[in-house]
ChimeraX commands (.cxc) that place a marker at each C-alpha (Angstrom):
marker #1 position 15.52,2.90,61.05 radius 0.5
marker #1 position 15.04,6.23,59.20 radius 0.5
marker #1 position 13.29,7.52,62.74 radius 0.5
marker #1 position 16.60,6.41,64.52 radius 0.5
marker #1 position 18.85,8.29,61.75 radius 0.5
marker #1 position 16.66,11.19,62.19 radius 0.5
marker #1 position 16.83,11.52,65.76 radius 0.5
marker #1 position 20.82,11.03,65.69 radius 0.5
marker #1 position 21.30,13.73,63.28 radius 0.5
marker #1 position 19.29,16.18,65.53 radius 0.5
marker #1 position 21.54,15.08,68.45 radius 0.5
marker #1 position 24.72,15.62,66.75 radius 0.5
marker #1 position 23.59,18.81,65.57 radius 0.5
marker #1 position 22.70,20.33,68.63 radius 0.5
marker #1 position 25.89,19.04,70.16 radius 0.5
marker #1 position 27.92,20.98,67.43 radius 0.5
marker #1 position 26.04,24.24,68.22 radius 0.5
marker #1 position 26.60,23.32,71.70 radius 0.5
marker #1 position 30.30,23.28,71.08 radius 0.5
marker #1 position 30.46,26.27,68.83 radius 0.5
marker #1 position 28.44,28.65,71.39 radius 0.5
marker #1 position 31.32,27.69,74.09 radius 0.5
marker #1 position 34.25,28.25,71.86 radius 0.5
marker #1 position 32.39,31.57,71.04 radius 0.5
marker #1 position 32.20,33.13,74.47 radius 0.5
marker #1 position 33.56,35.53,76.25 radius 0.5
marker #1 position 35.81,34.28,79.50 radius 0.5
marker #1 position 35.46,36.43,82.30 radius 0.5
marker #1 position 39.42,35.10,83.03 radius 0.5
marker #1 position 40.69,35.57,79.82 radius 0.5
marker #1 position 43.73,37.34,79.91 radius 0.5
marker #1 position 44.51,41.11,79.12 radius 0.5
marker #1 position 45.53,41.61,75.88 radius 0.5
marker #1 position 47.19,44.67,74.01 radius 0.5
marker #1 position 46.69,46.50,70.92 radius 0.5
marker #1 position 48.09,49.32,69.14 radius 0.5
marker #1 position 46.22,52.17,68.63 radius 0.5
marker #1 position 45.89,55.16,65.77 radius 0.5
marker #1 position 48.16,57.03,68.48 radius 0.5
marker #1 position 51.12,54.73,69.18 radius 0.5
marker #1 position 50.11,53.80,72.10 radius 0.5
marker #1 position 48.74,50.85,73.59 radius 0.5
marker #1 position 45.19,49.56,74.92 radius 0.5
marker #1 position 44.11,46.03,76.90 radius 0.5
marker #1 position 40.76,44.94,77.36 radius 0.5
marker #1 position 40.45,46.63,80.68 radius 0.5
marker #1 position 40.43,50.06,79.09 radius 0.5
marker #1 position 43.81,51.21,80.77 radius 0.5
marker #1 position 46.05,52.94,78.40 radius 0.5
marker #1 position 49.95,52.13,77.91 radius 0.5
marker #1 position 52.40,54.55,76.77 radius 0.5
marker #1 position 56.22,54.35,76.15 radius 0.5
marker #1 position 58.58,57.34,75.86 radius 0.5
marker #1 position 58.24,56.85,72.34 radius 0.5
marker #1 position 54.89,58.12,72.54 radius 0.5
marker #1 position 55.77,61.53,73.90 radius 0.5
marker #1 position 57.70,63.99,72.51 radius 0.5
marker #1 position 60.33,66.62,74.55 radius 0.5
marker #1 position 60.90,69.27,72.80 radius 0.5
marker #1 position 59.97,72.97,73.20 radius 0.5
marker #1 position 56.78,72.73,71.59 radius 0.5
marker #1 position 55.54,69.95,73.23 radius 0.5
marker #1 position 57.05,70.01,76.84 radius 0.5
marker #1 position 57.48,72.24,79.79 radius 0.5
marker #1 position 61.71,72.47,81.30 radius 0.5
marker #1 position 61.42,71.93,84.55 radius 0.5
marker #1 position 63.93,71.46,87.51 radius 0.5
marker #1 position 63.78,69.35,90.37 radius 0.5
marker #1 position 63.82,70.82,93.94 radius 0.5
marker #1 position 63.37,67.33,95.58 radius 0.5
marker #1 position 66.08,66.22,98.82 radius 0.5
marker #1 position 66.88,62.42,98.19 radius 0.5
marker #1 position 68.20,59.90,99.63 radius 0.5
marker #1 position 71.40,57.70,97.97 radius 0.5
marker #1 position 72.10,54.48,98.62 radius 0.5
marker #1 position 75.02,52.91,96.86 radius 0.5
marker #1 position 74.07,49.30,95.58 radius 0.5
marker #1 position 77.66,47.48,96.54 radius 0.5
marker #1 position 79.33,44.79,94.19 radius 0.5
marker #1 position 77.84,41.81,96.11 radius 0.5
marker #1 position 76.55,40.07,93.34 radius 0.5
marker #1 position 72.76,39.29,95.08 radius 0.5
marker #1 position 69.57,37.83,93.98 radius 0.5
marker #1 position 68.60,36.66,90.14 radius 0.5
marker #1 position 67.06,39.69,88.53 radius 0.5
marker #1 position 63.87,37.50,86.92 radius 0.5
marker #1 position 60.27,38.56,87.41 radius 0.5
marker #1 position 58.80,37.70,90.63 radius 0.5
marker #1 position 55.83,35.04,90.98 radius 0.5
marker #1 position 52.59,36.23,89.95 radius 0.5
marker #1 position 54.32,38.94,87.35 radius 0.5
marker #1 position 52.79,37.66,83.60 radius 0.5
marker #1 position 57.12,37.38,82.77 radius 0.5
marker #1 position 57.63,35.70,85.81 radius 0.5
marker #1 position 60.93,33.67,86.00 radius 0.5
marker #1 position 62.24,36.32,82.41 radius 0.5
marker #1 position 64.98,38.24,83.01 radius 0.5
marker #1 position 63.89,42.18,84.27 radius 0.5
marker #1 position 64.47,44.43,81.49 radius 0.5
marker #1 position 65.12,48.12,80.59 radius 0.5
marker #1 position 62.86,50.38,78.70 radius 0.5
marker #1 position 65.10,49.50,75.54 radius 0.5
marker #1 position 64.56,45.61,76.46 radius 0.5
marker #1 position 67.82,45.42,77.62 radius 0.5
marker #1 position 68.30,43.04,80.68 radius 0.5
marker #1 position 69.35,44.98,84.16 radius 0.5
marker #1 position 71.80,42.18,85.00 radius 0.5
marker #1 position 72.35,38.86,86.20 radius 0.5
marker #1 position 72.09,39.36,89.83 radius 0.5
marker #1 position 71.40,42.43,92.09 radius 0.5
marker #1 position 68.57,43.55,94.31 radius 0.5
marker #1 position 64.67,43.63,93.83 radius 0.5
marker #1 position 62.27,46.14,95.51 radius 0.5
marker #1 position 59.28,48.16,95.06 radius 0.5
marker #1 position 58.02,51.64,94.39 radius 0.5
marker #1 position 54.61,52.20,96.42 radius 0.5
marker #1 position 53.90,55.23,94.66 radius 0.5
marker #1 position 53.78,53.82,91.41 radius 0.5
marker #1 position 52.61,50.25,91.67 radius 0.5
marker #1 position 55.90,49.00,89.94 radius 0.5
marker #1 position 59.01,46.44,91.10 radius 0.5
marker #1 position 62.28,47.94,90.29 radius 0.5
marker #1 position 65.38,46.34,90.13 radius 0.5
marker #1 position 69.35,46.98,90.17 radius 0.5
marker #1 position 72.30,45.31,88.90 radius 0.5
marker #1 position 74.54,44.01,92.26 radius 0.5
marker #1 position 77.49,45.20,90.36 radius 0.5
marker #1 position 78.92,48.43,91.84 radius 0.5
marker #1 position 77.69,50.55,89.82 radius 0.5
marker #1 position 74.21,50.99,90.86 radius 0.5
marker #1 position 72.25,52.71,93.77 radius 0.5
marker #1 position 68.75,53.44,94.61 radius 0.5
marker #1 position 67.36,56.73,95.31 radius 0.5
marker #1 position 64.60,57.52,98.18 radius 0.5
marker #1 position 62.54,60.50,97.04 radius 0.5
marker #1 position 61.29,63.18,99.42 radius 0.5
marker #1 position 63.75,62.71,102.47 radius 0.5
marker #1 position 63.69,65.22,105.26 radius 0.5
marker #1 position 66.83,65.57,107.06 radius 0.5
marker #1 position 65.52,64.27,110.04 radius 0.5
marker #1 position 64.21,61.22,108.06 radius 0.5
marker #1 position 68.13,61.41,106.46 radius 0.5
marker #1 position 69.79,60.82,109.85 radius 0.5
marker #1 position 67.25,58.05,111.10 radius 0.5
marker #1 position 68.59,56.10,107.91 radius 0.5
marker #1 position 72.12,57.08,108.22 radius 0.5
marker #1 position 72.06,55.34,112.00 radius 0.5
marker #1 position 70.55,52.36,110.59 radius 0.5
marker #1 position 73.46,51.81,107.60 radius 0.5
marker #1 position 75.59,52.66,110.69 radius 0.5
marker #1 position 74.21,49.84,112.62 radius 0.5
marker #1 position 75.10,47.25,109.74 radius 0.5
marker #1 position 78.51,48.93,108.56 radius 0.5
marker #1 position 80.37,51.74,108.84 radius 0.5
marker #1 position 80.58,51.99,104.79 radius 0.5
marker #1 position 77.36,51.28,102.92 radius 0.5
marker #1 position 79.24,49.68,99.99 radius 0.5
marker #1 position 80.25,47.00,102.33 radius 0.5
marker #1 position 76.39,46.02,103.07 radius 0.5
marker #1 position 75.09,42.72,102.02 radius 0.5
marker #1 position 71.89,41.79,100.56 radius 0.5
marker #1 position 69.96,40.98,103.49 radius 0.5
marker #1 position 71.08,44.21,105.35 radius 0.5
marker #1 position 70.19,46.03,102.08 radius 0.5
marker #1 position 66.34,44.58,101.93 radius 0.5
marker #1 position 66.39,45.49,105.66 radius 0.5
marker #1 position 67.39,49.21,105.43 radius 0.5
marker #1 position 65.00,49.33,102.65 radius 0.5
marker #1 position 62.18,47.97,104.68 radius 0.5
marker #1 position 63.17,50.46,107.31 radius 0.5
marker #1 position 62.86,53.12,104.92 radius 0.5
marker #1 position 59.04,52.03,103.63 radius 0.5
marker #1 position 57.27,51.05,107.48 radius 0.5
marker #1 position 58.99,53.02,109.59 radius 0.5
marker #1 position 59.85,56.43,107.82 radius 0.5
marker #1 position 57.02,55.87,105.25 radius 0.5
marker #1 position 59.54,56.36,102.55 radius 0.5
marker #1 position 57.84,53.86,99.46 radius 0.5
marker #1 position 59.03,56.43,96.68 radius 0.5
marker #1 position 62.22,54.41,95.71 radius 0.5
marker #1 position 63.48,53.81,92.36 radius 0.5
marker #1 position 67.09,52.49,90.36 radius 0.5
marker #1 position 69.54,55.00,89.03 radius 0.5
marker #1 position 73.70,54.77,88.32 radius 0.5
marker #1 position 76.46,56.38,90.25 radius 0.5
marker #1 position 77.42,58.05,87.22 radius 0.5
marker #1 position 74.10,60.14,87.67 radius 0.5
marker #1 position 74.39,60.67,91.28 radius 0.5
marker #1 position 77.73,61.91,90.90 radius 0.5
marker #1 position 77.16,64.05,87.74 radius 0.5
marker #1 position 73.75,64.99,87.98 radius 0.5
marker #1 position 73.45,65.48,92.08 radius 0.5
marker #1 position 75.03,67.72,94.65 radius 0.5
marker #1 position 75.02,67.01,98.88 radius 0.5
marker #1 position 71.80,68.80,100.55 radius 0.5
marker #1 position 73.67,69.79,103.41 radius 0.5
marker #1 position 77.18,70.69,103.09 radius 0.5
marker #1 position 78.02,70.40,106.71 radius 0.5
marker #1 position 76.92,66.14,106.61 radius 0.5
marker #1 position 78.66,64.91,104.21 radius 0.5
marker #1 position 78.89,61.22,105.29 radius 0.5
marker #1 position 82.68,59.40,105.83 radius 0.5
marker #1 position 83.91,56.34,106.35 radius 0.5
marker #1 position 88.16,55.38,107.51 radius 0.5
marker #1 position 88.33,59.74,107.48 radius 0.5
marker #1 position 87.29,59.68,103.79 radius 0.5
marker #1 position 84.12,61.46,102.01 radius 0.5
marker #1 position 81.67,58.61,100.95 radius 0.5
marker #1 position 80.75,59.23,97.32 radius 0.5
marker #1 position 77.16,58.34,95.76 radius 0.5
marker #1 position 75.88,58.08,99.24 radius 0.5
marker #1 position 73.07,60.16,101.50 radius 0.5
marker #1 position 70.88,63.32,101.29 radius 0.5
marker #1 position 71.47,65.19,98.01 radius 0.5
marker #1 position 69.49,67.24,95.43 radius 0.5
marker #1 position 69.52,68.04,92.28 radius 0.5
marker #1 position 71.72,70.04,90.20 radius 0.5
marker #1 position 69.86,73.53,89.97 radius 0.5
marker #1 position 71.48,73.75,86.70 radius 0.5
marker #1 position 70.10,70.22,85.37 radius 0.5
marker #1 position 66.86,70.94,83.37 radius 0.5
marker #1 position 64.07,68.69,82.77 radius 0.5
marker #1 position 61.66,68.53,80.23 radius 0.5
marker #1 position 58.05,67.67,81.28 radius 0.5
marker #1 position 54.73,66.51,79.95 radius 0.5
marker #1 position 51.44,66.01,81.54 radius 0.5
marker #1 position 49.49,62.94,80.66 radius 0.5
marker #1 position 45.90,62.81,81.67 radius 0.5
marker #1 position 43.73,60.55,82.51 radius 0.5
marker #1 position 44.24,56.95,84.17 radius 0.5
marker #1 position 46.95,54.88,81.91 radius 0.5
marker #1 position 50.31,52.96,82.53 radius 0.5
marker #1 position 53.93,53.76,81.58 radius 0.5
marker #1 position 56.24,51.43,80.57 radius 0.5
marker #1 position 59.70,53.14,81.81 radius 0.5
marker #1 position 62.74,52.53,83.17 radius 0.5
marker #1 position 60.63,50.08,86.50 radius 0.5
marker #1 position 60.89,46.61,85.84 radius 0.5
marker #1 position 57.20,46.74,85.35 radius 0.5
marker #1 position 54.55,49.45,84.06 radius 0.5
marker #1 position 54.19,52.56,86.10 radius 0.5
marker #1 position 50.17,53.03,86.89 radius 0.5
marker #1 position 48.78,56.25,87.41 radius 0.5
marker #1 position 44.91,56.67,88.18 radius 0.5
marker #1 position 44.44,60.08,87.54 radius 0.5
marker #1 position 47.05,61.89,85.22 radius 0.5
marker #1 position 50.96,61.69,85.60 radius 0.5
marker #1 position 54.02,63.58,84.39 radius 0.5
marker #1 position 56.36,61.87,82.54 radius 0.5
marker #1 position 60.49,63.64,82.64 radius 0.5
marker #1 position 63.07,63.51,80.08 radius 0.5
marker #1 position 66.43,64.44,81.45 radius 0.5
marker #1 position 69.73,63.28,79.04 radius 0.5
marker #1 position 67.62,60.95,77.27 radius 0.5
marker #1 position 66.74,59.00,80.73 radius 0.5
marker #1 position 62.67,59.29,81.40 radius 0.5
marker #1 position 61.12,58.32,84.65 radius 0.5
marker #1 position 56.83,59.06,85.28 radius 0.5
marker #1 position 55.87,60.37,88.47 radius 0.5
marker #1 position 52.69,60.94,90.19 radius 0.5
marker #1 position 51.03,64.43,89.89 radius 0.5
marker #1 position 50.40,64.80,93.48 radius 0.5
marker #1 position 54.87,64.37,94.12 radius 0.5
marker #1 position 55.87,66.57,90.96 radius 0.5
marker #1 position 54.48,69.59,92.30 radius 0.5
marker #1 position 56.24,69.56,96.00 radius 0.5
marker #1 position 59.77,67.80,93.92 radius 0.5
marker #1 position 59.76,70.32,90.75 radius 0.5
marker #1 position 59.55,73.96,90.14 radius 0.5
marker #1 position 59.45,75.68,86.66 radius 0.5
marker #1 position 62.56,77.27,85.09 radius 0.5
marker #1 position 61.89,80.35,86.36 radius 0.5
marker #1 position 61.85,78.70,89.86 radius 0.5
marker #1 position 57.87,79.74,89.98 radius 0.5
marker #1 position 55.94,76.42,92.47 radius 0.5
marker #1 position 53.77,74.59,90.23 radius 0.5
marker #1 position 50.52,74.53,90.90 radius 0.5
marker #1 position 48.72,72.23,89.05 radius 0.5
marker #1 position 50.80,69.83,86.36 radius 0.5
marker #1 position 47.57,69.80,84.31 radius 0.5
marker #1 position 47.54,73.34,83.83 radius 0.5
marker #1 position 50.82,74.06,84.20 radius 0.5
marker #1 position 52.66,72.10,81.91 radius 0.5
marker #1 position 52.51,71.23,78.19 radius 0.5
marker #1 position 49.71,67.69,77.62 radius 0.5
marker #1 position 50.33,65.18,75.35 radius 0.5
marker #1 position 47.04,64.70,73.46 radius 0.5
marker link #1:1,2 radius 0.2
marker link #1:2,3 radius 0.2
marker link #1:3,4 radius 0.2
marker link #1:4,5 radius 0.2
marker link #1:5,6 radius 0.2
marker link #1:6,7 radius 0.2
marker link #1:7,8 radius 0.2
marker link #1:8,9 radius 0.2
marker link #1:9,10 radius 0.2
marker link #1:10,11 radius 0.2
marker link #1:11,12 radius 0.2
marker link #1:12,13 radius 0.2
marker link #1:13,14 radius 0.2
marker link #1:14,15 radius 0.2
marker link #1:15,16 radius 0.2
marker link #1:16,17 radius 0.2
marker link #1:17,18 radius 0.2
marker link #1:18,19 radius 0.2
marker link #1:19,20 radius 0.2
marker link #1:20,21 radius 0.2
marker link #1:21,22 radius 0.2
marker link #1:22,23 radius 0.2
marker link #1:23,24 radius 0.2
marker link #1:24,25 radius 0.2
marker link #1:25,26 radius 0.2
marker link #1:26,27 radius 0.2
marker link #1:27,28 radius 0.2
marker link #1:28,29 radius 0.2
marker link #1:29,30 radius 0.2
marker link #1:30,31 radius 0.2
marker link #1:31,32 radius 0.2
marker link #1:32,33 radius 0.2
marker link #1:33,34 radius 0.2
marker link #1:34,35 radius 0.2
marker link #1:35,36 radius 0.2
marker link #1:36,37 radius 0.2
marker link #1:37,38 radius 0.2
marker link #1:38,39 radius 0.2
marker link #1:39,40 radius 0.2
marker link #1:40,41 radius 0.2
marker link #1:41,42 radius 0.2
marker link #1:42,43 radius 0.2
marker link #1:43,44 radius 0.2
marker link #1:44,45 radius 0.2
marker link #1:45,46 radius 0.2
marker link #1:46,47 radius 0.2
marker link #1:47,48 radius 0.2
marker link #1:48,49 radius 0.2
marker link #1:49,50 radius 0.2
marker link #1:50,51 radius 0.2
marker link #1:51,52 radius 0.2
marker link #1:52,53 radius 0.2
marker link #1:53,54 radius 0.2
marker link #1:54,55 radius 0.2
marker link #1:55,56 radius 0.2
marker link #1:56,57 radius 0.2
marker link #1:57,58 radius 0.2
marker link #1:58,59 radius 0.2
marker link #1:59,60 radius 0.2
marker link #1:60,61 radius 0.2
marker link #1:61,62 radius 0.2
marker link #1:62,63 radius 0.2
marker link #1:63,64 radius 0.2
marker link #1:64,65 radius 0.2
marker link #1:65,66 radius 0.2
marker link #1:66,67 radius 0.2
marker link #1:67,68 radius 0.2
marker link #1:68,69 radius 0.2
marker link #1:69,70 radius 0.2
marker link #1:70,71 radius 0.2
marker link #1:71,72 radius 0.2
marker link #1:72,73 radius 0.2
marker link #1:73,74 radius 0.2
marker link #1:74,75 radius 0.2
marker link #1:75,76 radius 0.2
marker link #1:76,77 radius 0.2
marker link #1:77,78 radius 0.2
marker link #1:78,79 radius 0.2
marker link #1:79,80 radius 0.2
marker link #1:80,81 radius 0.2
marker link #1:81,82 radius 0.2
marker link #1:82,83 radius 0.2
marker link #1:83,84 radius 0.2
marker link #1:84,85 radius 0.2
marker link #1:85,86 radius 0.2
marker link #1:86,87 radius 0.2
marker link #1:87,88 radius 0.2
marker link #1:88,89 radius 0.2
marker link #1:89,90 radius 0.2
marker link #1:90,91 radius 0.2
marker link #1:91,92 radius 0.2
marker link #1:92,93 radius 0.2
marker link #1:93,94 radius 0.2
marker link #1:94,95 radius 0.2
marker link #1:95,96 radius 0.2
marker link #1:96,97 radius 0.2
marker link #1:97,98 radius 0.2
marker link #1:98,99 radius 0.2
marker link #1:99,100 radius 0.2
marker link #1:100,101 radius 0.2
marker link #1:101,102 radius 0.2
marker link #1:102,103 radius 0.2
marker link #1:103,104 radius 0.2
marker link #1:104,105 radius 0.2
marker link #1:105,106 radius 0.2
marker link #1:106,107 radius 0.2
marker link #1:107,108 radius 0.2
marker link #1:108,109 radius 0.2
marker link #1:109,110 radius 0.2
marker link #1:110,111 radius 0.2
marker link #1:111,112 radius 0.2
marker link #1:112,113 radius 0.2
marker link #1:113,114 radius 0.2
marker link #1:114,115 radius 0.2
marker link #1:115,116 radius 0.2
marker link #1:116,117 radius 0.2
marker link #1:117,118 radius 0.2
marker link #1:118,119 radius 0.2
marker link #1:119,120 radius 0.2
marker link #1:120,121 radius 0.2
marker link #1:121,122 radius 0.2
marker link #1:122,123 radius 0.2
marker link #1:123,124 radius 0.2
marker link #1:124,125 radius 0.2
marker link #1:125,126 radius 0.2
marker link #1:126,127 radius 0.2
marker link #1:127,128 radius 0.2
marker link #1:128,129 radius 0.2
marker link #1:129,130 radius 0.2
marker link #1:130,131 radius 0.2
marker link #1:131,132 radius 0.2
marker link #1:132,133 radius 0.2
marker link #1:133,134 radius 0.2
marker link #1:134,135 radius 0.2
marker link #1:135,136 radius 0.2
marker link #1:136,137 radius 0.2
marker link #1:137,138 radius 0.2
marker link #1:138,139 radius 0.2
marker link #1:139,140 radius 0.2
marker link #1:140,141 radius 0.2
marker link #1:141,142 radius 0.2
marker link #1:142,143 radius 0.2
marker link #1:143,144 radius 0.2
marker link #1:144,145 radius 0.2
marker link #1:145,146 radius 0.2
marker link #1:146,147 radius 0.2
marker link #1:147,148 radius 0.2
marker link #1:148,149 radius 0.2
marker link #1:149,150 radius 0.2
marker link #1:150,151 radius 0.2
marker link #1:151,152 radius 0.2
marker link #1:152,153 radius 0.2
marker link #1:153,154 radius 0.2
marker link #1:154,155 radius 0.2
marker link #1:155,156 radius 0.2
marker link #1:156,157 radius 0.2
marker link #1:157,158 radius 0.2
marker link #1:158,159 radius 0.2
marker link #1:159,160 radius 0.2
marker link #1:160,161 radius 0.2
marker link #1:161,162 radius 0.2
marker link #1:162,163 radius 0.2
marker link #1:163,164 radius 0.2
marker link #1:164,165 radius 0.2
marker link #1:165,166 radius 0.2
marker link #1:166,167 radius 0.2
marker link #1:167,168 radius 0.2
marker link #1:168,169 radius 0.2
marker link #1:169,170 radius 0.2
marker link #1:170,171 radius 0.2
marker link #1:171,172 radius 0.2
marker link #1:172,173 radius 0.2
marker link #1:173,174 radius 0.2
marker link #1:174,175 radius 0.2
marker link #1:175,176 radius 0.2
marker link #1:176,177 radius 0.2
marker link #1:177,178 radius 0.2
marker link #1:178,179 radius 0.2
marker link #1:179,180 radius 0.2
marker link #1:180,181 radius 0.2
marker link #1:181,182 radius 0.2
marker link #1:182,183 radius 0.2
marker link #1:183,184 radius 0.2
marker link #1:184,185 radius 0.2
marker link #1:185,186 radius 0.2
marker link #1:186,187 radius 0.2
marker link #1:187,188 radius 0.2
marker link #1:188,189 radius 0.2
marker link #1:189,190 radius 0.2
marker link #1:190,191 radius 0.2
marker link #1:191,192 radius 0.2
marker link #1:192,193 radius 0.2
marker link #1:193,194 radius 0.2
marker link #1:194,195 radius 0.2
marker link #1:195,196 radius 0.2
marker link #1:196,197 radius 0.2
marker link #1:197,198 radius 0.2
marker link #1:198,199 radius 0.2
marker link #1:199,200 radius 0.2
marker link #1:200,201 radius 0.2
marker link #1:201,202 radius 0.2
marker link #1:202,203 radius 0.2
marker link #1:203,204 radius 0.2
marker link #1:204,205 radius 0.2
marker link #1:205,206 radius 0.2
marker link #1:206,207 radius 0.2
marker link #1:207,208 radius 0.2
marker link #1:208,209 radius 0.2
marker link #1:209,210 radius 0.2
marker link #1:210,211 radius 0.2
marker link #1:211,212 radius 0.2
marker link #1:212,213 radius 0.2
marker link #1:213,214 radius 0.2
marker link #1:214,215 radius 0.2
marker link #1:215,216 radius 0.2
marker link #1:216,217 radius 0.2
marker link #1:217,218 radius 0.2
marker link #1:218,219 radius 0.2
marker link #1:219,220 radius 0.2
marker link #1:220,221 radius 0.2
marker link #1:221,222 radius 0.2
marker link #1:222,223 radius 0.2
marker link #1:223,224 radius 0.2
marker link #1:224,225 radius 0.2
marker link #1:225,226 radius 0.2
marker link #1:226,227 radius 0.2
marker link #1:227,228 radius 0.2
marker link #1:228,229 radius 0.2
marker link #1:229,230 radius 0.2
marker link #1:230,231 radius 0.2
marker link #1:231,232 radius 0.2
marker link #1:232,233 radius 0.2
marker link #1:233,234 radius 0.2
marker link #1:234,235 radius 0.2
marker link #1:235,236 radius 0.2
marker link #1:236,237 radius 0.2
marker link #1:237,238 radius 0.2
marker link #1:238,239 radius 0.2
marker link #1:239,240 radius 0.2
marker link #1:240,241 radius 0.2
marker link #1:241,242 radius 0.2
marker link #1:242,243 radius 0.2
marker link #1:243,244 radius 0.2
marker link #1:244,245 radius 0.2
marker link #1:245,246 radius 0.2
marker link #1:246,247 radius 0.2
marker link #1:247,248 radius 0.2
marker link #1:248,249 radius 0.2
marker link #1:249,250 radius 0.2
marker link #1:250,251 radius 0.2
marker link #1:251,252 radius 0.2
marker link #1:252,253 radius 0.2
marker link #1:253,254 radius 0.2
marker link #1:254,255 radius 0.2
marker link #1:255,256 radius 0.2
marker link #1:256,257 radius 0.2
marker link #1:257,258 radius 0.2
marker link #1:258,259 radius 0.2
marker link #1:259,260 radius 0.2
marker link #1:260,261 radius 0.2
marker link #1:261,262 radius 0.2
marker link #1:262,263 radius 0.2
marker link #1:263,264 radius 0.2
marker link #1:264,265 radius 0.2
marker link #1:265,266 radius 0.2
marker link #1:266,267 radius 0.2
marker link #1:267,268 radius 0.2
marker link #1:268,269 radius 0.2
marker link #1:269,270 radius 0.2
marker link #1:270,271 radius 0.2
marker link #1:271,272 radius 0.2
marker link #1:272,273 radius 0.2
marker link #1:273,274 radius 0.2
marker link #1:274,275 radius 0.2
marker link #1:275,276 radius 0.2
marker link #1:276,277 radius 0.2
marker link #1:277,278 radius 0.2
marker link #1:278,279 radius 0.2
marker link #1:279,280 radius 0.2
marker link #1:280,281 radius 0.2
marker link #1:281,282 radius 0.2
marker link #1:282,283 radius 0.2
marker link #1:283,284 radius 0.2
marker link #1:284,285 radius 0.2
marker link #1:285,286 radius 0.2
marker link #1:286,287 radius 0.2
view
């Protein structure tokens, strides 16, 4: 009897350490976690830094003004309700409502895409009062995408949903425009002026506001900082902005946006209207 107690208790106890040396290790599918640093900033397991705007600071001492040179492309977003702004499938917030930078939500309804440059899905309210802007348009690339609207309507704020996903799609395989990101007419009308004065686009004999090439305001500064190394921004994109080796982030009226080294210096000069070179060099680094 006391040999069959014995051997019991040995079997429970190497069951328990059993047990305890499972519960104790490491999953190779655990998910990423984050954690706040000394800095303000944020860490997950995978070594990949996340910042917020909050993290940076834009003042003279720590950032670089800056305007942008850039042609873009406007696309008004038209009142037509759309598709339930919630995280796709496969996003960790999938079926949430997208959010802001503040946390606020975008809207109820509107239209989903994605920026190639930056890894991230943007999204914008179907209300009216959004559009979406194509970076680094040519004005060859400009008239290709003014025939396609034209083949769908003869006013882009009459488009639908569907034709809207299709002119975008048009935009990313065919021109090899993926730069695309969310904005307000309020901006495009305050902060943007037409590229080319001589093509301004109308519809029923009127001048179409918010709507084709434009630039920016000469007279609209920016204030930059570099940010090296690889690390993620959590902006204004419905989800982080990755960069893999360094990225600039832009405050402009409060607003912030990142963008890849590699597109700030052919889309922004310095104030002095000098090219930059190098943003690493060039422009004030958050450390």
């Amino acid at each position: 009897m006391g040999r069959k107690a014995s051997g019991c208790a040995k079997l429970i106890a190497a069951l328990t350490m059993a047990v305890l040396l499972a519960c104790n290790r490491p999953s190779s599918e655990a998910p990423l976690t984050r954690s706040a640093t000394a800095g303000g900033e944020a860490a997950d397991r995978s070594g990949v830094r996340t910042i917020t705007a909050g993290d940076l600071r834009f003042d003279s001492t720590n950032s670089t003004p800056v305007i942008s040179s850039a042609q873009k492309f406007i696309i008004p977003v038209p009142a037509f309700g759309g598709e339930p702004l919630v995280y796709p499938k496969g996003d960790p917030k999938a079926g949430q409502p997208i959010v802001d930078y503040e946390g606020k939500p975008i809207g109820a309804r509107g239209l989903i895409f994605f920026n190639d440059k930056d890894r991230s899905i943007q999204a914008v309210a179907g209300d009216g009062q959004g559009v979406i802007i194509i970076n680094e348009v040519t004005a060859e690339q400009a008239e290709q995408l003014y025939q396609k609207v034209g083949a769908f309507r003869a006013d882009p704020n009459e488009l639908t949903l569907s034709q809207m996903k299709q002119l975008l799609e048009f935009a990313r395989t065919e021109l090899h425009l993926g730069d695309m990101y969310n904005s307000t007419r309020s901006f495009a009308r305050t902060r943007m002026t037409p590229a080319l004065a001589s093509r301004a686009p109308r519809a029923a004999g009127k001048e179409i506001e918010d709507y084709g090439l434009k630039k920016r305001d000469d007279r609209d500064i920016c204030h930059a900082v570099f940010v090296p190394g690889k690390f993620a921004f959590e902006g204004p994109a419905a989800t982080a902005q990755v960069f893999e080796n360094g990225g600039v982030i832009v405050e402009q009226s409060g607003a912030f946006r990142g963008v890849q080294p590699e597109i700030f210096v052919r889309t922004y000069r310095l104030l002095d209207g000098r090219a930059i070179v190098s943003p690493a060099s060039d422009l004030k680094g958050w450390r």
